[in-house]
C-alpha positions as CSV (number, residue, x, y, z in Angstrom):
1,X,-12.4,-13.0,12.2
2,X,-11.6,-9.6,10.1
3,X,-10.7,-6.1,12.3
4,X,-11.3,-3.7,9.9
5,X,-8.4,-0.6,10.6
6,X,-8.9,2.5,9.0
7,X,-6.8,5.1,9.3
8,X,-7.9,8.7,9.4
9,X,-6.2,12.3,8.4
10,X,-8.9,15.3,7.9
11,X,-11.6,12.4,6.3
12,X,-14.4,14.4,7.5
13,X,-16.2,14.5,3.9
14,X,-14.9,10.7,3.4
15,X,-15.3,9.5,6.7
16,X,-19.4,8.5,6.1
17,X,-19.5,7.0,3.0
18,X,-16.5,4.6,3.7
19,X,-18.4,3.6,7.2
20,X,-21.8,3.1,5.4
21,X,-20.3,0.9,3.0
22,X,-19.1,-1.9,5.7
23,X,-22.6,-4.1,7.1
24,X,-21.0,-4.4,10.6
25,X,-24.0,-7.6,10.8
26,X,-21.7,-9.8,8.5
27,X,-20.5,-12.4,10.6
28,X,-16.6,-11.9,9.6
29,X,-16.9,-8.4,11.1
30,X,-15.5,-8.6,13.8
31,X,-14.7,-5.2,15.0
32,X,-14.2,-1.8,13.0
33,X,-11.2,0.4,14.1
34,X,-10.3,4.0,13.2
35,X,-7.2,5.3,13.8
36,X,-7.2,9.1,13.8
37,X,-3.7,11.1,13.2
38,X,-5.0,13.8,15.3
39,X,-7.2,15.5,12.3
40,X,-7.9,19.1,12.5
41,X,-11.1,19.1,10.2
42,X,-13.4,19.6,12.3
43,X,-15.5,17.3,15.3
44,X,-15.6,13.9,14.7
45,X,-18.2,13.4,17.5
46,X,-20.8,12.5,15.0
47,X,-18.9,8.9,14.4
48,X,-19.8,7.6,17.7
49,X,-23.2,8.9,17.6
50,X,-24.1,7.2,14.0
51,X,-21.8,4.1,14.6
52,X,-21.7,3.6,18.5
53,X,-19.7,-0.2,17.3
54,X,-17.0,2.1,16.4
55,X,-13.6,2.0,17.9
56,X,-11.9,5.1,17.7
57,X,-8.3,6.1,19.1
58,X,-7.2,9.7,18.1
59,X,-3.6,9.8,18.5
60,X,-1.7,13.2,19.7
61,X,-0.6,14.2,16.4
62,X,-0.4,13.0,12.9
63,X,2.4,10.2,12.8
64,X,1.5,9.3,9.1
65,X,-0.4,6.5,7.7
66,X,2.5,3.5,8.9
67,X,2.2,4.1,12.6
68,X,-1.5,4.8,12.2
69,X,-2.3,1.0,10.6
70,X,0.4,-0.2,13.3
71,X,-1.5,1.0,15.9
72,X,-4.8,-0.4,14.9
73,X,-3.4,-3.9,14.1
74,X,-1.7,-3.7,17.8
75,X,-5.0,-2.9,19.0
76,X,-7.3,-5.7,16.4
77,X,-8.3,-8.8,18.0
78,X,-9.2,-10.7,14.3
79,X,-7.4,-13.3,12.6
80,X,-7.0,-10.7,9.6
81,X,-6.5,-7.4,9.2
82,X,-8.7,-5.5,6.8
83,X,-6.9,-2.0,6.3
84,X,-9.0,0.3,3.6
85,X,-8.5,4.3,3.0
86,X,-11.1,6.6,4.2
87,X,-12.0,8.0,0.9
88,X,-13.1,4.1,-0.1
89,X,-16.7,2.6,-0.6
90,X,-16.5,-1.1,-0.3
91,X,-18.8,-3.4,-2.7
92,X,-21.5,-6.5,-1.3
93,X,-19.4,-9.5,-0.5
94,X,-16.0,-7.4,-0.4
95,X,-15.0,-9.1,2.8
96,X,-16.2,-12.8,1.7
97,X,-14.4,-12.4,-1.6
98,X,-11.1,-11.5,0.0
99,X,-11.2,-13.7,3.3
100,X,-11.9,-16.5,0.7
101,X,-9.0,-16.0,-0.9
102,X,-6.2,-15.3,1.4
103,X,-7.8,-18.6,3.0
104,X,-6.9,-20.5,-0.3
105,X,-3.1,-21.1,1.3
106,X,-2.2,-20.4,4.5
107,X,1.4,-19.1,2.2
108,X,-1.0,-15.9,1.5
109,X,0.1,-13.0,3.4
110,X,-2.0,-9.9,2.0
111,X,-4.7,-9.9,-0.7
112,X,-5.5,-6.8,-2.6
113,X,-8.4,-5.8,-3.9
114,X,-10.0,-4.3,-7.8
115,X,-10.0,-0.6,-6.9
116,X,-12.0,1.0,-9.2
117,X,-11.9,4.9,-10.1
118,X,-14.7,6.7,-7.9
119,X,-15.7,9.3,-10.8
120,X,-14.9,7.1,-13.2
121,X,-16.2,3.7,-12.5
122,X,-15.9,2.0,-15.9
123,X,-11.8,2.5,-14.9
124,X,-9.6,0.8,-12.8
125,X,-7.4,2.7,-10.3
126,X,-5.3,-0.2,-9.0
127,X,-4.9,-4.3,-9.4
128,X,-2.1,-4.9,-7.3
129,X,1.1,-3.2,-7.7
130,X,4.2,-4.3,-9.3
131,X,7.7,-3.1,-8.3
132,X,10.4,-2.8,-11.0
133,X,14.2,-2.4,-11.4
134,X,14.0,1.0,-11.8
135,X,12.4,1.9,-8.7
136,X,8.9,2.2,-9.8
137,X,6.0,0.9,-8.3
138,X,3.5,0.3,-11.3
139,X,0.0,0.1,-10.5
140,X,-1.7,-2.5,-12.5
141,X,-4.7,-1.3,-14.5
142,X,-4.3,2.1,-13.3
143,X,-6.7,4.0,-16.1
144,X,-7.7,0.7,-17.7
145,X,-11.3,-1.1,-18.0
146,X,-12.4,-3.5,-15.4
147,X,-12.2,-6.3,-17.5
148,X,-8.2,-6.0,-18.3
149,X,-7.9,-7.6,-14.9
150,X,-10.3,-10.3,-14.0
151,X,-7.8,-12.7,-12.9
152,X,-6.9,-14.4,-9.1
153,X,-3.0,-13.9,-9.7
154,X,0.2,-13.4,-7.5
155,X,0.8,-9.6,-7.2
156,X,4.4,-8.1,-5.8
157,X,2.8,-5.9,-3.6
158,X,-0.8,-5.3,-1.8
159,X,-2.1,-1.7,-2.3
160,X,-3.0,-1.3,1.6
161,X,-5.5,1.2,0.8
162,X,-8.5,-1.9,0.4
163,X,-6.6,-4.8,1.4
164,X,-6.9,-8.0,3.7
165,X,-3.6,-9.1,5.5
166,X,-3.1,-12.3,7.8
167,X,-1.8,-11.1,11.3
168,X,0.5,-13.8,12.5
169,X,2.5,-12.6,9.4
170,X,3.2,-9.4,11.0
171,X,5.2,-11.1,14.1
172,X,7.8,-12.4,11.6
173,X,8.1,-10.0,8.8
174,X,7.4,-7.4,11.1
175,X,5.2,-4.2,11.0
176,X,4.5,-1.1,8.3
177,X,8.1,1.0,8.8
178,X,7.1,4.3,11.0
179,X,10.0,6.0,9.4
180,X,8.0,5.8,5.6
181,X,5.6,7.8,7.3
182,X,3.3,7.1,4.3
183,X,4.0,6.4,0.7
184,X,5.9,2.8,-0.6
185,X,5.4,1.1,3.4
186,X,2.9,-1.2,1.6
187,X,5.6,-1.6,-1.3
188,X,8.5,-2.5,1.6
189,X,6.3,-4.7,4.1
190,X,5.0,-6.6,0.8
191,X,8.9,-7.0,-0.3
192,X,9.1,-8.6,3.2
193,X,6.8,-10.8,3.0
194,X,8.1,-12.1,-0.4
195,X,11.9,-12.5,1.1
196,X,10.3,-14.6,3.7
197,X,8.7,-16.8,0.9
198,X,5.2,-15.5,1.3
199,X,2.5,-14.5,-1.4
200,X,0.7,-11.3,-2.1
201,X,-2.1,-11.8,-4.3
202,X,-5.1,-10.2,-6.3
203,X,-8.7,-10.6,-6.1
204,X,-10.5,-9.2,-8.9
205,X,-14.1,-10.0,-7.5
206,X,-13.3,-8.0,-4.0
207,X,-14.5,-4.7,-5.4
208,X,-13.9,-1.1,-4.1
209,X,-14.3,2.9,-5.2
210,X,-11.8,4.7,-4.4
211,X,-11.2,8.7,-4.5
212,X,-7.5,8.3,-4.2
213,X,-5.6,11.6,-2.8
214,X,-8.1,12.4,-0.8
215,X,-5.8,12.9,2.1
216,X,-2.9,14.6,0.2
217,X,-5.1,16.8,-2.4
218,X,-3.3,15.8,-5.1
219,X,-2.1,13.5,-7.5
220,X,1.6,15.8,-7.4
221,X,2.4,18.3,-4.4
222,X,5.5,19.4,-3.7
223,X,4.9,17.1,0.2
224,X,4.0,13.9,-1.7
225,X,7.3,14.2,-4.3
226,X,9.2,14.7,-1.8
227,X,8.2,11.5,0.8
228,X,8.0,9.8,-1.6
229,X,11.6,10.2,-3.6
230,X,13.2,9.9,-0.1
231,X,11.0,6.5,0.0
232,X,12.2,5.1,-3.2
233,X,15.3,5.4,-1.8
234,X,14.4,3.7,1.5
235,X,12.7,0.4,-0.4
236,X,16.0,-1.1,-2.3
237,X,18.6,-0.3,0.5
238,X,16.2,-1.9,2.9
239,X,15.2,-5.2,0.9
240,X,18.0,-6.1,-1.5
241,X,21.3,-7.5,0.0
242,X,24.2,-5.5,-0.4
243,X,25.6,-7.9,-3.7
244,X,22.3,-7.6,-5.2
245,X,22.0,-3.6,-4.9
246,X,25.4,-3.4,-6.2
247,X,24.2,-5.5,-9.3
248,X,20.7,-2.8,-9.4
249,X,22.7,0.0,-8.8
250,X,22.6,1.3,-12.6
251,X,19.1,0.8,-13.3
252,X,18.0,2.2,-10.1
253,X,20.3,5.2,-10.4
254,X,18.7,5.5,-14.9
255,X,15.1,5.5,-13.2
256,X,15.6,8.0,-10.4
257,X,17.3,10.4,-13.4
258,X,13.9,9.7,-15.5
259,X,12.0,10.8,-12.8
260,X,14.0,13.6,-11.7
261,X,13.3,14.9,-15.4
262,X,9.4,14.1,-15.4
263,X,9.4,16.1,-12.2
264,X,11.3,18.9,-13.3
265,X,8.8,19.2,-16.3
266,X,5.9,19.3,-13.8
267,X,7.6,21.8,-11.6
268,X,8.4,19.9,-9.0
269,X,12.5,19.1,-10.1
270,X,13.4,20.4,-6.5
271,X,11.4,18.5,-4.5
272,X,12.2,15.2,-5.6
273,X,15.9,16.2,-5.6
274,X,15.6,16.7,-2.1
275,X,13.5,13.7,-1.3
276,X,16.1,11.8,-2.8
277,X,19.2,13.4,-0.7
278,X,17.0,13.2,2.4
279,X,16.7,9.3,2.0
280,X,20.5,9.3,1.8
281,X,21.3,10.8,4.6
282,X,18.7,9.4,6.6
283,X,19.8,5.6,5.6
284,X,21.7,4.7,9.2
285,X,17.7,5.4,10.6
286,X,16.5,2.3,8.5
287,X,16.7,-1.2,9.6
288,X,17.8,-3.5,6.6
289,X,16.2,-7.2,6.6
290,X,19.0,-9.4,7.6
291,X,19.9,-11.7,4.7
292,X,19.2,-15.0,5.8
293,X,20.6,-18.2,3.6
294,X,17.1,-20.3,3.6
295,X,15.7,-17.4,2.0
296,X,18.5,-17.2,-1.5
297,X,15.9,-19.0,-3.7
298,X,13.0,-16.2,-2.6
299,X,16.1,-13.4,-3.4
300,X,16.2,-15.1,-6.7
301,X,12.7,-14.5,-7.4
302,X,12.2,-11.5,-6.4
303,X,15.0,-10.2,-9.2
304,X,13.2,-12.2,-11.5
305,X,10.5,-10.5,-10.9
306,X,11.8,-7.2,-10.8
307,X,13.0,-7.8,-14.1
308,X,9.8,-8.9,-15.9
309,X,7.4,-6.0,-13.9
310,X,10.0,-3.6,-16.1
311,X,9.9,-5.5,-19.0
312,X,6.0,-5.1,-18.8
313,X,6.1,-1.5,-17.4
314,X,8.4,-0.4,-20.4
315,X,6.0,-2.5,-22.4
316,X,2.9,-0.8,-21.4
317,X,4.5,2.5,-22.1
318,X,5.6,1.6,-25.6
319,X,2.4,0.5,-26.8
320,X,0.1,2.6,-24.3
321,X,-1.4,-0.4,-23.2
C-alpha cells in the first residue's frame, strides 16, 4: 500500500538512523526506495548488506531533490507515496497515523506530518506550511512546543520532507517541477493540488525527528538563498493566473524587498538578488497551470487563503507567538 521514496545527497551519517526507524514487517510497507543523486560521500555498499529489501537507484549525477522523488514515485508500485528526508527518524505507528488520514476523503492529496526538532525535541520544526501574499512560506510551529499544534486541520502545503501523498493525484496535477531543483517544489505541487480542488492536510499524531539542513549545511548559504529566491519567483508566476498576479503584484514585489533587506543584513544581499533575476529570466522554462473555468471557486480560495496565512504570519511576528 505505501512505497516509501527517499531521496539521497551525501546522507551517509543520516542514511542509518532514517532506515532503522521504518519496521519494513508493517503490513502497509510495501516497498522502500532510495533515490541517490549520485552522492560523493563515500560507499553506500553497506545499505544493501544491512537492508537487502532495499531498492536503490543511483542516478548519474545530482539532479536535485524534484527529479529524485519523481523518479522514485515512477518507479513505486503503492497506492501512496511516502517521501521522508534522509536526515529523519520516524515514530511507532507514523505510517498508520498518516495512511489513516489521507484515507479519511478520498479529496486528500498529501498529509504532512508533526516534525519535531532532532536536538531539541520538546520543539516543533514544522506543522504544515502556509504560503502567504508576500511570498513566504511559513512553517507552522517552527520553534514552538508540541502542543501548539495538536490538531487534524487543512494545511496549504505538505512539507515533503515526512509526508504521505496519494499517487493517482500525481497523473492530474502532475509531478514535483525538475526545474525547482529543490526548495518551494512541495510549495508549487501543493498549490496544484489546491487549484484542482484537492486538500493538503496535517496530522499531528504522525510523529518524526528531523535534523533539517542536513543536505545543505545550513540554515543560510549563499546556494540555498539563491535557489531559493529564484523559486519564489517560480511559485506565483506558475500558480496564479495572469489577473490575479496583477492584483498580488504589490505585495509580492513589498516581501521580496523585506527579504532582500534581511539578507543583506545576514550577508547574503547578493545572492538573493541574483536568485531573484535568475527566476526572471528563466520564466519562458516554466510551464504555468492553465487556468481552467471549473476551477474559479478553488482560485477564490486560494487568495483567501493567502490573505489570512499573512494576516497570521504578520501576527505571529507582532506578538512572537
Amino acid at each position: 500500500m505505501v512505497s516509501i521514496v527517499i531521496p539521497n545527497y551525501n546522507g551517509n551519517n543520516y542514511l542509518d538512523r532514517c532506515l532503522q526507524s521504518i519496521n519494513v514487517n508493517n503490513t502497509l510497507v510495501q516497498e522502500v526506495i532510495i533515490i541517490d543523486n549520485y552522492s560523493r560521500d563515500g560507499e553506500y555498499n553497506w545499505v544493501k548488506k544491512k537492508y537487502p529489501y532495499i531498492i536503490w537507484k543511483q542516478l548519474n549525477k545530482n539532479y536535485g531533490f524534484s527529479k529524485a522523488v519523481n523518479k522514485g514515485i515512477h518507479m513505486a508500485r503503492g497506492k501512496y507515496i511516502l517521501l521522508l528526508n534522509n536526515d529523519t527518524e520516524i515514530y511507532e505507528d507514523f505510517i498508520e497515523e498518516l495512511v489513516r488520514s489521507i484515507e479519511n476523503d478520498e479529496r486528500i492529496f498529501a498529509v504532512c506530518s508533526q516534525m519535531i526538532q532532532y536536538y531539541h525535541q520538546n520543539l516543533i520544526d514544522d506543522a504544515g506550511d502556509e504560503y502567504t501574499i508576500l511570498g513566504y512560506t511559513n512553517k507552522r510551529g517552527a520553534g514552538g512546543p508540541l502542543n501548539r499544534y495538536n490538531k487534524e486541520e487543512k494545511v496549504f502545503s505538505a512539507c515533503a520532507g515526512a509526508a504521505l501523498y496519494r499517487k493517482s493525484i500525481f497523473e492530474e496535477i502532475g509531478y514535483f517541477d525538475e526545474h525547482f531543483f529543490a526548495y518551494m517544489e512541495d510549495v508549487d505541487i501543493s498549490y496544484r493540488a489546491l487549484i484542482h480542488g484537492y486538500k493538503n492536510m496535517y496530522c499531528p499524531e504522525a510523529k518524526v525527528l528531523h535534523i533539517g539542513s542536513a543536505t545543505s549545511g545550513s540554515k543560510y548559504n549563499a546556494f540555498k538563498v539563491r535557489l531559493a529566491a529564484r523559486n519564489n519567483i517560480y511559485v506565483p508566476y506558475k500558480n496564479m493566473p495572469f489577473l490575479q498576479l496583477i492584483i498580488n503584484m504589490p505585495f509580492l514585489l513589498l516581501g521580496y524587498l523585506i527579504k532582500y533587506i534581511f539578507f543583506i543584513k545576514k550577508g547574503f544581499g547578493k545572492e538573493y538578488r541574483e536568485g531573484l533575476l535568475e527566476g526572471l529570466r528563466t520564466l519562458k522554462k516554466i510551464n504555468k497551470v492553465k487556468f481552467k473555468w471549473k476551477n474559479i471557486v478553488n482560485y477564490f480560495y486560494i487568495e483567501w487563503l493567502l490573505v489570512k496565512n499573512t494576516l497570521s504570519y504578520i501576527g505571529m511576528k507582532v506578538f512572537n507567538r
